[in-house]
MIDOSE-1310 file (N, C-alpha, C; in nm, 2 decimals, decimal comma, always signed):
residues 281
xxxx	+4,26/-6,66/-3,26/+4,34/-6,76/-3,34/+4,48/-6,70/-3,35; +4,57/-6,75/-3,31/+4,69/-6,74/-3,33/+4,73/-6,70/-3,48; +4,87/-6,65/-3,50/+4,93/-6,60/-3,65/+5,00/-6,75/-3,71; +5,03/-6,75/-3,80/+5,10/-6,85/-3,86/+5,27/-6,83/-3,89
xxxx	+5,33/-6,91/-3,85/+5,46/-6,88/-3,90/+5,51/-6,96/-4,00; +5,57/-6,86/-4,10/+5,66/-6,98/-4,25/+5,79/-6,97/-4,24; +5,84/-7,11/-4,21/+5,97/-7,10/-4,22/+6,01/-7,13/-4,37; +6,11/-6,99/-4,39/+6,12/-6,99/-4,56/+6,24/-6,98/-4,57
xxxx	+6,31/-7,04/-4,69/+6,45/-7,03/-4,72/+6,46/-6,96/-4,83; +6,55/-6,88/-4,79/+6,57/-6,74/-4,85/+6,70/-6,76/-4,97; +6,76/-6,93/-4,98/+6,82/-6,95/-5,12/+6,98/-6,88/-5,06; +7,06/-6,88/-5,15/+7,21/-6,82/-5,09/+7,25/-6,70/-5,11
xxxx	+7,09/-6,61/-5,15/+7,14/-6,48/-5,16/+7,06/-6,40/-5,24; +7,10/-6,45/-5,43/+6,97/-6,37/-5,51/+6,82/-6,39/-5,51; +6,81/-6,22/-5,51/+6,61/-6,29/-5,52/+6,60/-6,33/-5,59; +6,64/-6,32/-5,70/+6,60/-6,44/-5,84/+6,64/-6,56/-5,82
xxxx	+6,67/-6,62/-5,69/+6,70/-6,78/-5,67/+6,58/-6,84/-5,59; +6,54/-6,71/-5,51/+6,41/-6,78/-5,42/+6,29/-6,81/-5,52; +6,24/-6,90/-5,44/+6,12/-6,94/-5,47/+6,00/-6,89/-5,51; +5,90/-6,88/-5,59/+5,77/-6,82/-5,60/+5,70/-6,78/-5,50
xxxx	+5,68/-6,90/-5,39/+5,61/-6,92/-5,28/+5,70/-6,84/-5,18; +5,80/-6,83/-5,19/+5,87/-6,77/-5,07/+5,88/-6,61/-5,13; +5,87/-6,58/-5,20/+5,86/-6,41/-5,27/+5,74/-6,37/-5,23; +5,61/-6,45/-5,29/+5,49/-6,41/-5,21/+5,43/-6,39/-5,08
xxxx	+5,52/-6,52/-5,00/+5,52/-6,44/-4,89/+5,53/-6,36/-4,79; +5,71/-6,29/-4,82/+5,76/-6,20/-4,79/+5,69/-6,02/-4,85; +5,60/-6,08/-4,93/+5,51/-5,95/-5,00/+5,39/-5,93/-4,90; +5,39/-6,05/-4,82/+5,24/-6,05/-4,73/+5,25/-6,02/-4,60
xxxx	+5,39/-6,07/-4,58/+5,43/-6,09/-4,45/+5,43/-5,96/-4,35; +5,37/-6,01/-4,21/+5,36/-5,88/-4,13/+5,45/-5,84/-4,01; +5,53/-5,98/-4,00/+5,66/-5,96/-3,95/+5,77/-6,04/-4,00; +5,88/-6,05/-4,02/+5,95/-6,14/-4,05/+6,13/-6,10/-3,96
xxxx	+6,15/-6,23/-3,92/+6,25/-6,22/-3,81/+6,38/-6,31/-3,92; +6,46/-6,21/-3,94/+6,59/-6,28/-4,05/+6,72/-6,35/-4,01; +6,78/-6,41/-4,11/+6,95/-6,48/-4,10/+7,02/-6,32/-4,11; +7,15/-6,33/-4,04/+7,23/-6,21/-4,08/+7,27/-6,21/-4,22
xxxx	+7,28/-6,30/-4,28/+7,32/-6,31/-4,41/+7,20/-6,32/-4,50; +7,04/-6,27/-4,48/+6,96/-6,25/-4,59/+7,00/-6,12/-4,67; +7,04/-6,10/-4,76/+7,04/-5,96/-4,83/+6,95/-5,85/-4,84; +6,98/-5,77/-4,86/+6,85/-5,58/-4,85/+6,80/-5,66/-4,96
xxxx	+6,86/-5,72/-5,09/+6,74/-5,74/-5,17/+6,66/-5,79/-5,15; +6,70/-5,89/-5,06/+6,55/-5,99/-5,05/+6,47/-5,91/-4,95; +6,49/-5,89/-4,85/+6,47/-5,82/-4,77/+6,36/-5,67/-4,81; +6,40/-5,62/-4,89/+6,33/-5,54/-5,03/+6,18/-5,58/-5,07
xxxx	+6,18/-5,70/-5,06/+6,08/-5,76/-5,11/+5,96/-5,77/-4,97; +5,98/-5,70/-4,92/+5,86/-5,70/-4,79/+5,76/-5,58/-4,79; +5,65/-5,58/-4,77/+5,60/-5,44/-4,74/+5,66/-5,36/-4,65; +5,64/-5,23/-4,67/+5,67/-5,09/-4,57/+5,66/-5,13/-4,40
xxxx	+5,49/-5,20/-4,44/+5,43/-5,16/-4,29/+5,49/-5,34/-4,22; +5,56/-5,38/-4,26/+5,64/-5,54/-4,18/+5,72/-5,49/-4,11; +5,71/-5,53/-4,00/+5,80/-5,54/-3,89/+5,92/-5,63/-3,91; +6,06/-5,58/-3,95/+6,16/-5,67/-4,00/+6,28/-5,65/-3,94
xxxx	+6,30/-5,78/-3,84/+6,37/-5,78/-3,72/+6,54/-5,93/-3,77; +6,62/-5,87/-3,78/+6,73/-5,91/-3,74/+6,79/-6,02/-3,67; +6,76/-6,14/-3,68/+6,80/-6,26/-3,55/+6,92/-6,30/-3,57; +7,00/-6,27/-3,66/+7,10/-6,35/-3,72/+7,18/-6,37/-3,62
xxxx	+7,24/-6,48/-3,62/+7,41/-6,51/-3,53/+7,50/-6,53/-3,64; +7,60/-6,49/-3,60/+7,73/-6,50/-3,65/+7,83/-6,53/-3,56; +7,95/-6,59/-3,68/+8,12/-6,63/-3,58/+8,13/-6,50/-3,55; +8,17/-6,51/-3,42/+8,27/-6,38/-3,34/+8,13/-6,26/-3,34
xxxx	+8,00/-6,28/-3,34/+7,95/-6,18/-3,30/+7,81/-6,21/-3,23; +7,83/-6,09/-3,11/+7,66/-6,13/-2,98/+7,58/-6,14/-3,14; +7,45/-6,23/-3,10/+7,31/-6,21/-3,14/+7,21/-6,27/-3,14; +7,11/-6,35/-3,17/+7,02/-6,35/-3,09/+7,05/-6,48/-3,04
xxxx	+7,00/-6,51/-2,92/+7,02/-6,67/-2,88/+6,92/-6,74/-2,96; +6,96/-6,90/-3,00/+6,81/-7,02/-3,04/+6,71/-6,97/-2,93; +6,74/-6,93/-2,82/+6,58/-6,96/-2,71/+6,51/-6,85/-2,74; +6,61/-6,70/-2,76/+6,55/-6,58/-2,76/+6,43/-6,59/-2,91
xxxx	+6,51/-6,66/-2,99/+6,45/-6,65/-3,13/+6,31/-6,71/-3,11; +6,30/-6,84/-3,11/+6,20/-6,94/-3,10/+6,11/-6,86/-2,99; +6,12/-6,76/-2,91/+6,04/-6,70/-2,81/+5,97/-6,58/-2,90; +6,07/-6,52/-3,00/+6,00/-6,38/-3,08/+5,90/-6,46/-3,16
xxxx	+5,91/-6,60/-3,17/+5,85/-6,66/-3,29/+5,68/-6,71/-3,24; +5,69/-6,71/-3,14/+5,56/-6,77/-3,06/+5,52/-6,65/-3,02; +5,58/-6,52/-2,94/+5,53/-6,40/-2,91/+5,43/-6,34/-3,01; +5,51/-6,33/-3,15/+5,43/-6,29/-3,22/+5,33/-6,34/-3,28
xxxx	+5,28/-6,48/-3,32/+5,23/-6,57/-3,35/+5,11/-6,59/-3,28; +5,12/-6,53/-3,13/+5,02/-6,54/-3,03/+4,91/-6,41/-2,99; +5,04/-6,30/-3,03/+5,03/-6,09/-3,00/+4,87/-6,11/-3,06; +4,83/-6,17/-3,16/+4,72/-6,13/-3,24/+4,69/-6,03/-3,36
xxxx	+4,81/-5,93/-3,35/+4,78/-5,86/-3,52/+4,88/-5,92/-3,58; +4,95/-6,01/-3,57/+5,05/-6,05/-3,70/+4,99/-6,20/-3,73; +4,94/-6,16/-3,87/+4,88/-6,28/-3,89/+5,00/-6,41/-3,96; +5,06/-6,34/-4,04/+5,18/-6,36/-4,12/+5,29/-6,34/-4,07
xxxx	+5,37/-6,45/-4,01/+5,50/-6,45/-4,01/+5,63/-6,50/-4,00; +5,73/-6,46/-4,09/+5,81/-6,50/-4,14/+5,92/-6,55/-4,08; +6,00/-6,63/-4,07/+6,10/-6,67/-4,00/+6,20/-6,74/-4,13; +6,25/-6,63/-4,18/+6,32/-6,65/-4,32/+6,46/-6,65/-4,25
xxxx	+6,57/-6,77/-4,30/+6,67/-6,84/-4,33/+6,71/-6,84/-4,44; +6,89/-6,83/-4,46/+6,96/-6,86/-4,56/+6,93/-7,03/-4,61; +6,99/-7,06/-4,74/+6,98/-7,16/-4,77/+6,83/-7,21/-4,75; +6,85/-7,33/-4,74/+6,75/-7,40/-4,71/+6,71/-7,43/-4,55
xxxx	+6,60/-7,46/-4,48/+6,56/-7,41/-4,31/+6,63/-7,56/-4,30; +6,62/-7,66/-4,37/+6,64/-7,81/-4,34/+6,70/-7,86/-4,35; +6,89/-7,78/-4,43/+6,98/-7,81/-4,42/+7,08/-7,73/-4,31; +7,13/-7,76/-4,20/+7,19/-7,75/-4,09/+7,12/-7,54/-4,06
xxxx	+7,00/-7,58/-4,04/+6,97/-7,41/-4,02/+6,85/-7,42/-3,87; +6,89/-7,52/-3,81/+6,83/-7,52/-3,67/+6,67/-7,54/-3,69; +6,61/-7,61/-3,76/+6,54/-7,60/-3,81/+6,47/-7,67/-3,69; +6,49/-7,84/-3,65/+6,41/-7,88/-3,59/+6,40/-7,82/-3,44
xxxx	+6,47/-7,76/-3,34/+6,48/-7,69/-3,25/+6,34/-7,53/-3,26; +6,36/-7,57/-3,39/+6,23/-7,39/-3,38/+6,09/-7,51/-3,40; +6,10/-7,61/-3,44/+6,01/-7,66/-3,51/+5,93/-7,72/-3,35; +6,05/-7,79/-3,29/+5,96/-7,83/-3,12/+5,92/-7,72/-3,10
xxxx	+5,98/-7,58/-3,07/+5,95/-7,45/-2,97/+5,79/-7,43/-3,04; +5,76/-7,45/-3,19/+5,58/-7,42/-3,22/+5,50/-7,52/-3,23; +5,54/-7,62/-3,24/+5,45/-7,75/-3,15/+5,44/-7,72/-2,99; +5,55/-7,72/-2,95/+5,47/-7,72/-2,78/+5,37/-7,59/-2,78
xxxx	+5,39/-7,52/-2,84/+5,32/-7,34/-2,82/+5,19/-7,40/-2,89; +5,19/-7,50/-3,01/+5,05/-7,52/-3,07/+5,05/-7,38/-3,18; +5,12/-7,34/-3,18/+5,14/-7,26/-3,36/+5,14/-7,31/-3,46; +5,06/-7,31/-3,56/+5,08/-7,39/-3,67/+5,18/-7,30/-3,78
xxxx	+5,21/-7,39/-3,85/+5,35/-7,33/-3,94/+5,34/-7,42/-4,04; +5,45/-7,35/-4,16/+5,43/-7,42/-4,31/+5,62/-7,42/-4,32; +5,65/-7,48/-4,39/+5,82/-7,49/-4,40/+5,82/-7,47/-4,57; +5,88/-7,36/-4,61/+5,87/-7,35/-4,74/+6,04/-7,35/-4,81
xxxx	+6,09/-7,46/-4,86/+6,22/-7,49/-4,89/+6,34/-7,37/-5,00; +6,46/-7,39/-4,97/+6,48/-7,26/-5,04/+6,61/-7,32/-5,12; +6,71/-7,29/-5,21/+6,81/-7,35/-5,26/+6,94/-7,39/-5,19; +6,95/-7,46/-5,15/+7,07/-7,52/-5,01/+7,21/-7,48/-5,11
xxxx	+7,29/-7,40/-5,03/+7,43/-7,36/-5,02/+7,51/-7,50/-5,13; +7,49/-7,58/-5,10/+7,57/-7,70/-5,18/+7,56/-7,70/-5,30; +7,38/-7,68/-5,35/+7,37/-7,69/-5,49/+7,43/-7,55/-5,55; +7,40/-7,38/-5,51/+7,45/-7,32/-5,56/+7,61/-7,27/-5,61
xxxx	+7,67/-7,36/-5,48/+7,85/-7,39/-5,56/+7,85/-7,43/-5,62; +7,82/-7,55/-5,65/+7,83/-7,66/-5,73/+7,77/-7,57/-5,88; +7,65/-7,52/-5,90/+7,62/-7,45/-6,02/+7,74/-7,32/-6,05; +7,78/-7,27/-5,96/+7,90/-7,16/-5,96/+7,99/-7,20/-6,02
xxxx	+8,04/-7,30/-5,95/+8,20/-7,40/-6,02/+8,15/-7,50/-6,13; +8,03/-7,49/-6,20/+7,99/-7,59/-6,28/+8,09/-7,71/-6,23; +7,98/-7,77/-6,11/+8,02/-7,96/-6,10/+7,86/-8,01/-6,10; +7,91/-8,11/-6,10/+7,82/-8,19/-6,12/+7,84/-8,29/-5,98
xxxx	+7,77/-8,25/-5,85/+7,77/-8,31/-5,73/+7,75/-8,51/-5,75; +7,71/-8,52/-5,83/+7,66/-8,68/-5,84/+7,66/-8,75/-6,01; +7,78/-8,63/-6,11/+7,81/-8,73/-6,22/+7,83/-8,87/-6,19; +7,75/-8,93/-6,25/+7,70/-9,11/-6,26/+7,86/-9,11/-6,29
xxxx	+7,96/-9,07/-6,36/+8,08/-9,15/-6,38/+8,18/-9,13/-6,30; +8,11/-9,05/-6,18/+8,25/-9,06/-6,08/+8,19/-9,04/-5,90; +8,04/-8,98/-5,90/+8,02/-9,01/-5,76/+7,86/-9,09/-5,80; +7,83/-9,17/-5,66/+7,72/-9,21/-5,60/+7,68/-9,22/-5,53
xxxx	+7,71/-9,13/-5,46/+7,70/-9,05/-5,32/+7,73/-8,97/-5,33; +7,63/-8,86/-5,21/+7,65/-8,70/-5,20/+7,60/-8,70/-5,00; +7,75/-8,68/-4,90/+7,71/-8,69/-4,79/+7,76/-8,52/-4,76; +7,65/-8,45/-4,68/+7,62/-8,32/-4,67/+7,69/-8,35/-4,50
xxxx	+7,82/-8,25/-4,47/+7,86/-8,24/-4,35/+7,91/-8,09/-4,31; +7,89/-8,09/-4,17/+7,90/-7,97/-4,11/+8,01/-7,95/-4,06; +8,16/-7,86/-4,01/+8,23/-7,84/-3,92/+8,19/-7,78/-3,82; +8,09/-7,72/-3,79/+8,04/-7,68/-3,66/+7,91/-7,75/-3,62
xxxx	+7,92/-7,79/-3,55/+7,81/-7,88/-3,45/+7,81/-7,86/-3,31; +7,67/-7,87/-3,23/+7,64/-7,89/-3,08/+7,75/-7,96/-3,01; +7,78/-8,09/-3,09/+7,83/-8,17/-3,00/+8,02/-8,16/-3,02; +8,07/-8,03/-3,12/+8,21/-8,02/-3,13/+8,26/-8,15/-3,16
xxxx	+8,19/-8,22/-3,26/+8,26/-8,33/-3,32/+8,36/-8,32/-3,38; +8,48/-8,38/-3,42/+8,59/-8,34/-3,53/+8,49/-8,38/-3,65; +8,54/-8,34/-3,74/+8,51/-8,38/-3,88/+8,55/-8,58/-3,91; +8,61/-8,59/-3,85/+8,69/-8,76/-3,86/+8,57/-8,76/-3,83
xxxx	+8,51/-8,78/-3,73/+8,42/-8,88/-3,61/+8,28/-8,88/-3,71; +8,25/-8,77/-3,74/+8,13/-8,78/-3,80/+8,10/-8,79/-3,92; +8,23/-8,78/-4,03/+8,19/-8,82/-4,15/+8,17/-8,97/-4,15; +8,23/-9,09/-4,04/+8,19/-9,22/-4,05/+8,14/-9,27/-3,97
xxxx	+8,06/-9,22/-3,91/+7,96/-9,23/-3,80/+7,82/-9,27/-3,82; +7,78/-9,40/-3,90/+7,64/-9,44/-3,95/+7,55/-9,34/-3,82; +7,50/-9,37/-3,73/+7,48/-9,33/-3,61/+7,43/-9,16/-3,64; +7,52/-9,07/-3,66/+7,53/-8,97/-3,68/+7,49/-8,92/-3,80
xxxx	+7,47/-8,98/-3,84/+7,47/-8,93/-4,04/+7,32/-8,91/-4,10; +7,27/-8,87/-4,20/+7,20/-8,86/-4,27/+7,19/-8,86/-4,42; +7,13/-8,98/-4,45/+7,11/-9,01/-4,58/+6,99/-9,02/-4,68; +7,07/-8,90/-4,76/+6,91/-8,89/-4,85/+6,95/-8,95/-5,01
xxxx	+6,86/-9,08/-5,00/+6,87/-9,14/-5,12/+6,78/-9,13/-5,23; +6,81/-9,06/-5,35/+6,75/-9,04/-5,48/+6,71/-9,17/-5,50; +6,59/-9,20/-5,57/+6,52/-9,33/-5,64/+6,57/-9,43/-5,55; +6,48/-9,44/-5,44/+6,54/-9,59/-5,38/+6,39/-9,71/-5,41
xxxx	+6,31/-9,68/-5,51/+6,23/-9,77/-5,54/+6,29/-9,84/-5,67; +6,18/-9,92/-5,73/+6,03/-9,98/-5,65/+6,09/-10,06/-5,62; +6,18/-10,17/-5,59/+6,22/-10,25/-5,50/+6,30/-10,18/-5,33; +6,21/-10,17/-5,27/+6,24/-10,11/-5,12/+6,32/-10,20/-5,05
xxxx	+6,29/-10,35/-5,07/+6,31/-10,44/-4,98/+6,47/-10,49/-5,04; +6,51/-10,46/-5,14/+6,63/-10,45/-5,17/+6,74/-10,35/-5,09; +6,67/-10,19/-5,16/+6,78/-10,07/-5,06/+6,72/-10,12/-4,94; +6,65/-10,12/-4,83/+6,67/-10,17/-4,74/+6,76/-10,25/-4,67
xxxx	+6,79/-10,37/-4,76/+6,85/-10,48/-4,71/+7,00/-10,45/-4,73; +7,00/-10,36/-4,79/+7,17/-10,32/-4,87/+7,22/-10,19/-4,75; +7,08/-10,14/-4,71/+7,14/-10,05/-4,63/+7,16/-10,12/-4,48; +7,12/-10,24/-4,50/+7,13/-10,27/-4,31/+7,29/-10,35/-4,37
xxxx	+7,28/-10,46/-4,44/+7,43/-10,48/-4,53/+7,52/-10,37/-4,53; +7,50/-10,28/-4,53/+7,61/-10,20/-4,52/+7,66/-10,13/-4,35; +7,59/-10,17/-4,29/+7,65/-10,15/-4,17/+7,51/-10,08/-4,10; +7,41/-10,04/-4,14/+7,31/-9,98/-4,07/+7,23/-9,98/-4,00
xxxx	+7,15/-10,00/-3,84/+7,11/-10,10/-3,76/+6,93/-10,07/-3,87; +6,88/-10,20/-3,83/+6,77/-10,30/-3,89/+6,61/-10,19/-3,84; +6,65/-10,12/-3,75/+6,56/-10,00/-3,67/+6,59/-9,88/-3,66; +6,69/-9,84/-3,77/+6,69/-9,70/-3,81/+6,62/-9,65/-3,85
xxxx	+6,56/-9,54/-3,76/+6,39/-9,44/-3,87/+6,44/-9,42/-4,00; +6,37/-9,39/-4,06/+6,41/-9,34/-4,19/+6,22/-9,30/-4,24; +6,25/-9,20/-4,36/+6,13/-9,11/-4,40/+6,09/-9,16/-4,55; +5,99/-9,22/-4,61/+5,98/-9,20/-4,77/+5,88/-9,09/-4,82
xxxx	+5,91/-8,98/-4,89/+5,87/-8,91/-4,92/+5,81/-8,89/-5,08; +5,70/-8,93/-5,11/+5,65/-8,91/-5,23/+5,62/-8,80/-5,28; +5,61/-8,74/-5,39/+5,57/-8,63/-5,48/+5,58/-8,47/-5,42; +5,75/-8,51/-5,34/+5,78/-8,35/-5,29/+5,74/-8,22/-5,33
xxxx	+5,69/-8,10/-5,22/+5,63/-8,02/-5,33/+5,53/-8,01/-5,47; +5,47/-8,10/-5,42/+5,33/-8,10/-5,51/+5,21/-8,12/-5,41; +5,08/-8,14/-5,46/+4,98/-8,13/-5,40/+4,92/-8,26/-5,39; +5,00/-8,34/-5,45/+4,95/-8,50/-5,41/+5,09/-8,58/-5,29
xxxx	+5,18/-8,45/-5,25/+5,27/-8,52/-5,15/+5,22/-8,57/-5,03; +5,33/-8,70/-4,97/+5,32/-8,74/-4,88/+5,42/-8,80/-4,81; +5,43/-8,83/-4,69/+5,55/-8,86/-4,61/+5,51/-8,98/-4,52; +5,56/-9,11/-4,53/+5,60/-9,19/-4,42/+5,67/-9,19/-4,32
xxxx	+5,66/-9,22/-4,21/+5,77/-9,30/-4,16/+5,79/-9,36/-4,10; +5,86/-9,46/-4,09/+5,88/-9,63/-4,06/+6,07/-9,65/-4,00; +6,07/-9,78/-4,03/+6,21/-9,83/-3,97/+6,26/-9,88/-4,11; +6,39/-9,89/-4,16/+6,45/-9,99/-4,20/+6,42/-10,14/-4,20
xxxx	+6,36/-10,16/-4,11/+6,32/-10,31/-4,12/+6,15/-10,28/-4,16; +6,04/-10,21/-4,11/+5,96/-10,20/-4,17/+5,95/-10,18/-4,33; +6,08/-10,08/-4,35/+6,06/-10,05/-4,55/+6,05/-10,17/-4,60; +6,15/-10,32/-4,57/+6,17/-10,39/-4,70/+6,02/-10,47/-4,71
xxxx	+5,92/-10,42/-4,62/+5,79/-10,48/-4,68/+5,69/-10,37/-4,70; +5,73/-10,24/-4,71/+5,65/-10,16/-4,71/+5,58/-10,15/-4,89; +5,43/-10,14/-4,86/+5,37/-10,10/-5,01/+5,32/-10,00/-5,07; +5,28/-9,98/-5,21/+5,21/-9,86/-5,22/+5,27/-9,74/-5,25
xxxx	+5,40/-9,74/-5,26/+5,46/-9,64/-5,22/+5,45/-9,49/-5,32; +5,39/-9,41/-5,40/+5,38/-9,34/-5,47/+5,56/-9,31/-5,54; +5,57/-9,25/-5,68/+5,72/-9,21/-5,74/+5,66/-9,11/-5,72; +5,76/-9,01/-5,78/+5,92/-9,01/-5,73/+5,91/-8,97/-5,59
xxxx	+6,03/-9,04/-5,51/+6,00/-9,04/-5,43/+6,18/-9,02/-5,38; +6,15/-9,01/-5,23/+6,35/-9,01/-5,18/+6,31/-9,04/-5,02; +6,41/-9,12/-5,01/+6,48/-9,16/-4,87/+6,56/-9,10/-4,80; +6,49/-9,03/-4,68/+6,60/-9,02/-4,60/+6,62/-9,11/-4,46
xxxx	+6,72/-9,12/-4,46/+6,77/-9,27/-4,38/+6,84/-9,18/-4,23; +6,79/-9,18/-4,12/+6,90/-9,11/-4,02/+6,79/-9,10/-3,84; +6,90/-9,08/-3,77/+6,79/-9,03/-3,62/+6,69/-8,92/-3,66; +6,74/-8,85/-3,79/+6,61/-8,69/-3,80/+6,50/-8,77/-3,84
xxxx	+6,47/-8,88/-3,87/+6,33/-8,94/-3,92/+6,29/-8,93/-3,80; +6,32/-9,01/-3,72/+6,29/-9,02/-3,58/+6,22/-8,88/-3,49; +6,30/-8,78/-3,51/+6,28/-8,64/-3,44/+6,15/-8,57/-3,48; +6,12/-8,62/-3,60/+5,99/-8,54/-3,73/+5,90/-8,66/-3,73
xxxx	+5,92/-8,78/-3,64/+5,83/-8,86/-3,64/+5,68/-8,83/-3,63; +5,53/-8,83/-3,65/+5,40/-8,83/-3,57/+5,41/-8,91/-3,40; +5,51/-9,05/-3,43/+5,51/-9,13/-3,34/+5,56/-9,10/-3,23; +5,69/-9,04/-3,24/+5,73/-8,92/-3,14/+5,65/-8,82/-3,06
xxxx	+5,57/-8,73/-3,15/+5,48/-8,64/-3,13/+5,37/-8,68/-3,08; +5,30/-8,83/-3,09/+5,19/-8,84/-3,07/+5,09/-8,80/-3,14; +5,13/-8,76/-3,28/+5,00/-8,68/-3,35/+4,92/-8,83/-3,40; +4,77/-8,76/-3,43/+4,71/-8,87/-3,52/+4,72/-8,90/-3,67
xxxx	+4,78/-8,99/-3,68/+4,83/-9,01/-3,82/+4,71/-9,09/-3,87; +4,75/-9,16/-4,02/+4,69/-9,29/-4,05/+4,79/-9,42/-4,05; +4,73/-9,44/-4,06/+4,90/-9,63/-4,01/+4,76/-9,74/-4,12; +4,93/-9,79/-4,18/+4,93/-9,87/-4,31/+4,97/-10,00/-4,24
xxxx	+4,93/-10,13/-4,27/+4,97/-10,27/-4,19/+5,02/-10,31/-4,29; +5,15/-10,38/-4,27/+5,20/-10,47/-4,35/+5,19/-10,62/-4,42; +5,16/-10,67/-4,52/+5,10/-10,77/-4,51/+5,25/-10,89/-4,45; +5,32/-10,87/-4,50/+5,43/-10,94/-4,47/+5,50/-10,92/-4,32
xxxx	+5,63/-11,01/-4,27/+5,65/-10,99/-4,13/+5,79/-10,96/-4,15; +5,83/-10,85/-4,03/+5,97/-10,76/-4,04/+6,04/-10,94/-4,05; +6,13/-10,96/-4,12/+6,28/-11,05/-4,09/+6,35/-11,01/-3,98; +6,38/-10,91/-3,90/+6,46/-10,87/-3,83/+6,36/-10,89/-3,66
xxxx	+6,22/-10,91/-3,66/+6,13/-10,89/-3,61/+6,02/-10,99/-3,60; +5,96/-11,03/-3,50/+5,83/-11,14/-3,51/+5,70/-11,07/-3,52; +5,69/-10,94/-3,50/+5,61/-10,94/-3,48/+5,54/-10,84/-3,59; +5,41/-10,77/-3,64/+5,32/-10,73/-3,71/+5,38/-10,60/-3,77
xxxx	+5,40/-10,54/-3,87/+5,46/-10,40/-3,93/+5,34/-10,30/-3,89; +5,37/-10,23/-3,90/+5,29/-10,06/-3,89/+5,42/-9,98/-3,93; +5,36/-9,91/-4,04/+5,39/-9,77/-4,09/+5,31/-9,66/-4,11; +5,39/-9,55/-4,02/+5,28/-9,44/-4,01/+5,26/-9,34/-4,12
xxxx	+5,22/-9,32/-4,18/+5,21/-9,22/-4,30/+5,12/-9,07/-4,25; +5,17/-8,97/-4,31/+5,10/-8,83/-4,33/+5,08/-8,80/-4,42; +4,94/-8,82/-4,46/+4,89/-8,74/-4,61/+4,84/-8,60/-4,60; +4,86/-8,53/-4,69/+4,86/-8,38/-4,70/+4,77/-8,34/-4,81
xxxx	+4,70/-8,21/-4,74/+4,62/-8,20/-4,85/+4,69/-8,07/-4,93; +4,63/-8,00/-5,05/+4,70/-7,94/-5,15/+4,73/-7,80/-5,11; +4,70/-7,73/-5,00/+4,75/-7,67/-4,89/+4,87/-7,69/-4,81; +4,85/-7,79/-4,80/+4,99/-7,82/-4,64/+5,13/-7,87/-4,73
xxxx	+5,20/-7,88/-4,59/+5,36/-7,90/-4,58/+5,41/-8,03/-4,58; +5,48/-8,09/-4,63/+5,55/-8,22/-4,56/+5,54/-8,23/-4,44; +5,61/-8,11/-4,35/+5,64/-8,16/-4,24/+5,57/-8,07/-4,17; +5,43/-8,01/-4,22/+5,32/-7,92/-4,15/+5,28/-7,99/-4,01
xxxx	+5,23/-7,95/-3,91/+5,21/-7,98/-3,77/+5,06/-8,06/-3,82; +5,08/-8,18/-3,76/+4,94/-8,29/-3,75/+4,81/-8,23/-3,72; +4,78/-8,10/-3,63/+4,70/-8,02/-3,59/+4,62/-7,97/-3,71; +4,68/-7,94/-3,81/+4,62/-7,86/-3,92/+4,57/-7,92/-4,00
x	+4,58/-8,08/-4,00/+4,58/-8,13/-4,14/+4,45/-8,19/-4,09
């Protein structure tokens, strides 16, 4: 049987920011491959006998390549004495931390893995400079952008780039078929993936995913819940992957569409991941 790999976010620095789950890990962990910027403290937090290897890249310095990494990650995963292992990142793995790129390299390998979330860089400024990223009396929106990207986009192009963007909407229930319609109203095509995610991080969570035009009839949907609206629904699809999901029928018919809804959903048991590999579940 192959090892397991966790991708963990290692938070923007203090161990007293990481996670419970991601502390206990790194206490178990029998290899763990790092960001250059995890700290000795966290780092500290591993046993003696872990093998704790360095991947980090940085501006202006050699280090490891994406292929080299994603290769130490299946090597060991497969070697057979490392049952445990870590592939710990700054911030959060799911905020611009290459996350889906390692995420194909252990699907095709057939490794199963757990993604364990860590405090994303944005929230801990924002607590630093005491702001308030989404005070109700002056923002309603919070759009997360990068200056460095694959595709050397300027900053212009992709801050208004529906296409390009990613949107994660706080409370977009219980009327779905409303944000829906407001999001295609606003410029958004009618067959954009998009993800509903109910009861994150708990043990009754669960993840859809559907179209824009499938939401505004979608039912059932469990609180609290969040939307993310973008091509990453698409990429983290089952439907993409081909995994066996369960699929929900619509009773109603897409508007944008003649023909019958299906939404694929992933239920999880009090074990698994959001975005845990279909194999395991």
């Amino acid at each position: 049987m192959p090892g397991k790999v966790y991708i963990v976010g290692a938070g923007p620095g203090a161990a007293d920011l990481l996670t419970l789950r991601a502390a206990s890990l790194l206490r178990a962990a029998n290899v763990v491959l790092h960001d250059d910027l995890v700290p000795a403290e966290i780092l500290d937090l591993c046993p003696p006998s872990a093998q704790v290897v360095n991947v980090g890249k940085r501006c202006g310095r050699h280090g490891s390549s994406q292929e080299q990494i994603n290769a130490l990650m299946v090597w060991h995963a497969r070697e057979g004495q490392s049952e445990t292992i870590i592939r710990l990142k700054s911030g959060d793995p799911a905020v611009f931390g290459r996350l889906g790129e390692e995420l194909d390299a252990l699907r095709r390998a057939g490794i199963p893995f757990e993604i364990v979330p860590g405090v994303t860089a944005a929230a801990a400024a924002a607590a630093t400079a005491s702001v308030t990223l989404t005070d109700r009396r002056a923002a309603s929106a919070l759009v997360v952008l990068t200056a460095h990207n694959c595709r050397n986009a300027s900053l212009e192009r992709t801050m208004f780039d529906p296409a390009r963007s990613t949107y994660a909407i706080y409370m977009p229930g219980p009327d779905y078929g409303r944000t829906a319609r407001e999001l295609v109203d606003s410029g958004l095509d009618a067959a954009m993936p998009c993800a509903v995610v109910s009861n994150a991080g708990r043990a009754n969570e669960e993840a859809r995913f559907l179209t824009l035009a499938e939401l505004a009839h979608a039912k059932g949907i469990p609180a609290p819940a969040l939307l993310i609206v973008g091509e990453v629904a698409r990429l983290s699809s089952p439907r993409r992957r081909g995994d066996a999901v369960s699929e929900i029928s619509s009773e109603a018919r897409d508007p944008y569409r003649r023909d019958e809804l299906q939404v694929c959903t992933v239920f999880n048991s009090p074990e698994s991941s959001v975005l845990k590999d279909a194999s395991e579940q």
